[in-house]
N, C-alpha and C positions, 0 to 999 in steps of 0.2 A: 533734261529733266522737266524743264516748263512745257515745253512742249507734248509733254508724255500725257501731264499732268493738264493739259487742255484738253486734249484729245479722249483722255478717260472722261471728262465733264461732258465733252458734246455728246461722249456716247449714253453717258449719263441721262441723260435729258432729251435724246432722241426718242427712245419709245413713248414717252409723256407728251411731247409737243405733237407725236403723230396722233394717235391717242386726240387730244382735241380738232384734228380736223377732223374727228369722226362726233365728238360731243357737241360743237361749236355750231358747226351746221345743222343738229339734231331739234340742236334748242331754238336756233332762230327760225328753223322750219315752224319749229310748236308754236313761236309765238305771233310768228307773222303770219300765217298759215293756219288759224288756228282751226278752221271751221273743215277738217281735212271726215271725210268719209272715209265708215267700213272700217273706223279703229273701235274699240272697246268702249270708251267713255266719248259721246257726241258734245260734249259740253265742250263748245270756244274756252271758256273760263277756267276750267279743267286744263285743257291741254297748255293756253297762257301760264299758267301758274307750273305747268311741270317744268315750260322752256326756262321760266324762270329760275326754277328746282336747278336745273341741268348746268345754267349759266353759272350761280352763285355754287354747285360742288364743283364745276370745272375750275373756276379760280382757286376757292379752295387747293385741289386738289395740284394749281401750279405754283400756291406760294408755298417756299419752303418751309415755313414753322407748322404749317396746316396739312400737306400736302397727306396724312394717313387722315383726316378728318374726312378732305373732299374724296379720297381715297373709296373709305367705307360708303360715302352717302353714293357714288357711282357704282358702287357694286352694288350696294340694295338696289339702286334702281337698274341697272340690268339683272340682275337677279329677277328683280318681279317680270323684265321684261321676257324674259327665259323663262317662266311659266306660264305668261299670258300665250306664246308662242306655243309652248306644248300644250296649252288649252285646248286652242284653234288649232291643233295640228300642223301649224307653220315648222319650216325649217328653223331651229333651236341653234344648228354647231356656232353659227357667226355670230349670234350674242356671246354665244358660253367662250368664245376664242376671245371675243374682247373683254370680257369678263378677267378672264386669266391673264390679261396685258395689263388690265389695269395695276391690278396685283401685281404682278412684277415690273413693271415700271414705277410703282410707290417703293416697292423694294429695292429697287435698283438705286431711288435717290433718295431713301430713307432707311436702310437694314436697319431695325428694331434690335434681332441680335446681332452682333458684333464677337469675332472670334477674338479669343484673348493669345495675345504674342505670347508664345512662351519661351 
């Protein structure tokens, strides 16, 4: 039964930890990187402050009591990032796909509702 019971935790927590190797490296690009050409906003200071954005909803969104807080603020911001994309005409599906992970990995280690035993 422990072992069952681990096993549902790793899987628990696997689409969230994969999940930040896609935010993790997003943000340290923005912030080390910041002077990057041909995005929307040219401002170093701008894109600084997004990687920072990105870092403090990532945590957020891997501590348990937070984790629908950093949740939401990831989805707004691919949200926006999934319009700026259909702005420009860029390909949109690979936002809107981790869009919908994120979501269901908060779900997965947070269900909101819960079915009642009957």
């Amino acid at each position: 039964m422990k072992a069952n019971q681990n096993l549902a935790s790793i899987f628990r927590w696997l689409p969230s930890l994969l999940l930040c190797l896609i935010y993790v490296p997003n943000a340290l690009d923005k912030i080390f990187n910041a002077d990057q050409a041909g995005k929307v906003v040219d401002s170093p200071a701008i894109m600084i402050a997004t990687g920072i954005f990105l870092l403090i909803a990532t945590v957020l969104f891997l501590l348990p009591r937070t984790v629908l807080y950093g949740a939401a603020l990831l989805v707004l911001y691919m949200s926006l990032i999934t319009g700026i994309h259909l702005y420009k005409g860029k390909p949109h599906e690979v936002v809107l796909l981790i869009v919908i992970a994120t979501v269901f990995a908060a779900h997965l280690r947070n269900p909101v509702f819960k079915a009642k035993a009957e």
